[in-house]
N, C-alpha and C positions, 0 to 999 in steps of 0.2 A: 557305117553302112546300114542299111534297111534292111529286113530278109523276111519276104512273106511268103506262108509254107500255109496250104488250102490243106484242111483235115477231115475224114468223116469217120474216123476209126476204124479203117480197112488198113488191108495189108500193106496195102501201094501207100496210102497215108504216111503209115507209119513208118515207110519207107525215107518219105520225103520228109517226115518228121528229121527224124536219125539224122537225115542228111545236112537238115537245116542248123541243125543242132553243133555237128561239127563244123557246120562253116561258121557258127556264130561265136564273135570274139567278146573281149568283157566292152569293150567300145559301142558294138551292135546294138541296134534294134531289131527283135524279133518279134512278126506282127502272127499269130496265129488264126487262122478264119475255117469258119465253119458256116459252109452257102447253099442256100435252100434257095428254091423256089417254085413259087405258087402258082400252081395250073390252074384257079377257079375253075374254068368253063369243064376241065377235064373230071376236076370232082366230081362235078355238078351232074355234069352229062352220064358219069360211069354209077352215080348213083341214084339215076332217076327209078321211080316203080314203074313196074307194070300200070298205075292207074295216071302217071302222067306227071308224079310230083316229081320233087327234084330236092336237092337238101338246100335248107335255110339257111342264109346269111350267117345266122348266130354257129350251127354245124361247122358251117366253113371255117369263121372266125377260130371257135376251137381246135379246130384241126390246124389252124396257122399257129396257135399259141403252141398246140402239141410238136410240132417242129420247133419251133423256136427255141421250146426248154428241150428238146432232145439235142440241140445245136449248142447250147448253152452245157449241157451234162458233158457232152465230146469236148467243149473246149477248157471245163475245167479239168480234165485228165489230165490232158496234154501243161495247163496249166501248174497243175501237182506232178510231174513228171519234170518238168524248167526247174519247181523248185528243191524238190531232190536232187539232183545235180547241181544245184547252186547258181542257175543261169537268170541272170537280170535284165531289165529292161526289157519285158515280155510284154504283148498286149496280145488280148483275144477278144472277139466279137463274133456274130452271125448276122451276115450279111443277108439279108430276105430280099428277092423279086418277085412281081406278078407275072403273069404271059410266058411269053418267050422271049428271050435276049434278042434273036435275028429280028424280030417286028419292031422292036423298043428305036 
C-alpha cells in the first residue's frame, strides 16, 4: 500500500505524521510531501513602494528558492525521524505551484 502524509511541521502535521507512521507496514510505501505555493502577483502587489516599483523577478525567484529549502529542511526531519524508528521505503519531496489551485 501507498501512504501519503502532507507536512509543514505543525502540530496537526505531526499528528498525521504519527498516524501515518502506525499505519505503515515493512511492505508500505510512505510518500512524505511538503506543499508550497507561489502567489507571485500577491508578493509583488504586497510589496510594491510608495514610488510605484514592485520586487523583481530575481526577489521573487529567491524567495521561491527560500521555500523550497525550507520545504526541503521540514521534509528531512520527518526524513531522520522514519530512520530512527527503522521505517523503510520513505520518499519525500516538495511539491511547488504558482497562482491558485481553483483557477489552474
Amino acid at each position: 500500500m501507498k501512504i501519503m502524509v502532507f507536512v509543514d511541521g505543525s502540530d496537526h502535521a505531526e499528528k498525521a505524521f504519527e498516524k501515518a507512521i502506525r499505519a505503515t507496514t515493512d511492505t508500505d510505501e510512505l510518500f512524505v510531501i511538503y506543499g508550497c505555493q507561489f502567489l507571485d502577483h500577491m508578493i509583488a502587489m504586497s510589496a510594491a513602494t510608495p514610488m510605484g516599483g514592485a520586487l523583481s523577478p530575481e526577489v521573487i525567484a529567491q524567495h521561491h528558492k527560500a521555500q523550497e529549502d525550507h520545504g526541503k529542511r521540514i521534509c528531512s526531519l520527518y526524513l531522520e525521524k522514519c530512520s530512527e524508528r527503522k521505517i523503510e521505503n520513505v520518499h519525500a519531496t516538495v511539491l511547488t505551484t504558482t497562482g491558485y489551485a481553483k483557477e489552474e
